[in-house]
One Martini backbone bead per residue (centre of mass of N, CA, C, O) as a GRO file, in nm:
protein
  123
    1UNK     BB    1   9.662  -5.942   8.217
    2UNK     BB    2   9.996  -5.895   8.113
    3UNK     BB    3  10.194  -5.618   7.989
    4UNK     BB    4  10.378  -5.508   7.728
    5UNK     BB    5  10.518  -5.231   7.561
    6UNK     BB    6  10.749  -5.288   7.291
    7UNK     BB    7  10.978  -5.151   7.141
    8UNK     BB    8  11.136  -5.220   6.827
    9UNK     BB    9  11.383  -5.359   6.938
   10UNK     BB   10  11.242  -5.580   7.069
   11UNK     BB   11  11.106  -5.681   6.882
   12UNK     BB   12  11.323  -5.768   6.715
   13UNK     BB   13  11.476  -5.959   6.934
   14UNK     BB   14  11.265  -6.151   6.936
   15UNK     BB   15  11.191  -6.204   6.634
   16UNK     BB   16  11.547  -6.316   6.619
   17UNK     BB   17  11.643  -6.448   6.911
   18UNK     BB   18  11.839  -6.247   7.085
   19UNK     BB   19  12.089  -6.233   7.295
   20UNK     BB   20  12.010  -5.920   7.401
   21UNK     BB   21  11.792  -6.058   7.645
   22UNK     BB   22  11.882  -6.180   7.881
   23UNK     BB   23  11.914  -5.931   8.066
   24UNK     BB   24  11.575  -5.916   8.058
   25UNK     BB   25  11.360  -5.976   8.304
   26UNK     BB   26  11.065  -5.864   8.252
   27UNK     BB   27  10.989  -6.095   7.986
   28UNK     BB   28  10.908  -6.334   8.178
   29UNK     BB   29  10.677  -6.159   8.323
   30UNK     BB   30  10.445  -6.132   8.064
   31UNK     BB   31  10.195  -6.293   7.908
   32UNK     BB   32  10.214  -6.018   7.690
   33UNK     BB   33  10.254  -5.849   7.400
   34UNK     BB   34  10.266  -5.496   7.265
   35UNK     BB   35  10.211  -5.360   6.958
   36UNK     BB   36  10.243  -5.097   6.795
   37UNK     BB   37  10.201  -4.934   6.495
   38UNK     BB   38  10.452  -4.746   6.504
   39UNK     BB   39  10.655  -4.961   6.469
   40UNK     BB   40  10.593  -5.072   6.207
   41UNK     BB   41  10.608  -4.828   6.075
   42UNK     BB   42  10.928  -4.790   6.148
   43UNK     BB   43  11.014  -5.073   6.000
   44UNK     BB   44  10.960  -4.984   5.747
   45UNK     BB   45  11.156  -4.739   5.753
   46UNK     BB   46  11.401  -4.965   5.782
   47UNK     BB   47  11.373  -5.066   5.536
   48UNK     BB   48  11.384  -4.868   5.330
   49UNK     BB   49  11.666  -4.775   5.451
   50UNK     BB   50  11.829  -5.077   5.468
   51UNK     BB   51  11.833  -5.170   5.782
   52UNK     BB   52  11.640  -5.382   5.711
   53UNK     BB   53  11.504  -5.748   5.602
   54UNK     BB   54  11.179  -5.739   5.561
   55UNK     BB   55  10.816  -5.841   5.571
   56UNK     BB   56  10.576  -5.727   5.666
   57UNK     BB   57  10.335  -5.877   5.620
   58UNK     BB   58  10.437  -6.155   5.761
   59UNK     BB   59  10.500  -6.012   6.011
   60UNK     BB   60  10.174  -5.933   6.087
   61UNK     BB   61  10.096  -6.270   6.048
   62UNK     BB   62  10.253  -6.345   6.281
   63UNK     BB   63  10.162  -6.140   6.522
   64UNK     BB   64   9.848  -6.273   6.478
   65UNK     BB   65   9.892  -6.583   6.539
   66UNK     BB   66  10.038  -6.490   6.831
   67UNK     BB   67   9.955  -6.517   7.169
   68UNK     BB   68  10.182  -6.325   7.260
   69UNK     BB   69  10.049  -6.079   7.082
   70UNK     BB   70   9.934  -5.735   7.048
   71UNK     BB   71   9.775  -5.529   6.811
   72UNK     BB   72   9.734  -5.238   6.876
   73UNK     BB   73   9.446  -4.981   6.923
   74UNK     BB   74   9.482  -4.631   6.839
   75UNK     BB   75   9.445  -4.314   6.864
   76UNK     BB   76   9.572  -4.109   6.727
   77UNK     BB   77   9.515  -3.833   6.923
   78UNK     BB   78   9.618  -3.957   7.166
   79UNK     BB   79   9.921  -3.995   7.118
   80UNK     BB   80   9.993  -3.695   7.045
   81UNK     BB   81   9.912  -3.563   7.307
   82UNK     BB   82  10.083  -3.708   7.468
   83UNK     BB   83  10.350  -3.586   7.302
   84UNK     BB   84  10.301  -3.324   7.388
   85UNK     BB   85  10.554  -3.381   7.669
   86UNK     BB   86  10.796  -3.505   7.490
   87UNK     BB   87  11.071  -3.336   7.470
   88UNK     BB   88  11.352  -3.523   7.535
   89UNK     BB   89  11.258  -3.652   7.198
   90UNK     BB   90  11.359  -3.638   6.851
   91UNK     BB   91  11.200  -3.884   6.812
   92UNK     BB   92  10.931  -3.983   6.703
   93UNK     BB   93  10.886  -4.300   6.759
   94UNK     BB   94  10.956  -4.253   7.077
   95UNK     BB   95  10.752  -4.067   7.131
   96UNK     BB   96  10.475  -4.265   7.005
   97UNK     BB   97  10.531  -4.472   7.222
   98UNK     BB   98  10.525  -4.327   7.483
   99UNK     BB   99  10.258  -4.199   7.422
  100UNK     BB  100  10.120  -4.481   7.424
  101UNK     BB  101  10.174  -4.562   7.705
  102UNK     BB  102  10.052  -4.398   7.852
  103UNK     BB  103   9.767  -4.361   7.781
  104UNK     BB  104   9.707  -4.673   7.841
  105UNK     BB  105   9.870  -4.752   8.054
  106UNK     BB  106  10.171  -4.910   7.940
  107UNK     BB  107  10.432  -5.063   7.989
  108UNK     BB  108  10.774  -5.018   7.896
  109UNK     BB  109  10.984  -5.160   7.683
  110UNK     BB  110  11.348  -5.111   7.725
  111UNK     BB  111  11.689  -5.035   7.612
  112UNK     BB  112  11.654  -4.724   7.613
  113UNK     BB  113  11.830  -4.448   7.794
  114UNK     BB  114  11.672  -4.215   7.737
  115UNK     BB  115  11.357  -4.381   7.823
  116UNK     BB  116  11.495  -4.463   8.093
  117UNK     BB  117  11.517  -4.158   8.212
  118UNK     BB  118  11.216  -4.054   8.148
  119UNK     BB  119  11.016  -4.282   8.186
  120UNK     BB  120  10.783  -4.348   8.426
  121UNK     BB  121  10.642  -4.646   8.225
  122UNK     BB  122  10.797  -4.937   8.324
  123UNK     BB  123  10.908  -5.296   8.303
   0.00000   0.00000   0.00000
């Protein structure tokens, strides 16, 4: 099966229906998609300063009902290990996130420009 790690905003423009797919050809290709623990962490802290609401509850066991979504296990020091050479972005979540898709060997979809810039293993 073939699958791509989603980065956060997709996974929210999935999970919201948005119109900012359509341009997304990879979206097509994928059997399933993996979603990093890393993320749901993300949403969380999105939620908490008020950027998001949503019950994160809710969202996880929608994602584990859909057979579409697999909430990737992955050991933490192995995506840190991965995460130390990734200097080009200071965002810990995009780092870690990048870090996932590395280690895994798990193309990353992603629409953010930084990660499509410097990151060798996209969708």
């Amino acid at each position: 099966m073939k699958t791509v790690l989603l980065d956060t905003h997709i996974l929210i423009w999935l999970l919201s229906d948005s119109s900012k797919l359509k341009n997304l050809s990879w979206l097509r290709k994928p059997s399933y998609y993996t979603v990093s623990p890393v993320s749901l962490l993300e949403l969380k802290f999105l939620n908490e300063c008020g950027r998001l609401n949503l019950s994160l509850e809710s969202l996880i066991k929608q994602l584990q009902k859909d057979e579409t979504y697999h909430i990737d296990s992955v050991d933490l020091s192995t995506i840190c290990f991965a995460a130390f050479n990734l200097e080009w972005t200071r965002d810990p979540f995009d780092r870690l996130i990048t870090a996932h898709s590395l280690a895994k060997k798990i193309p990353l979809g992603t629409c953010d420009n930084l990660i499509l810039k410097n990151h060798k293993l996209l969708a």
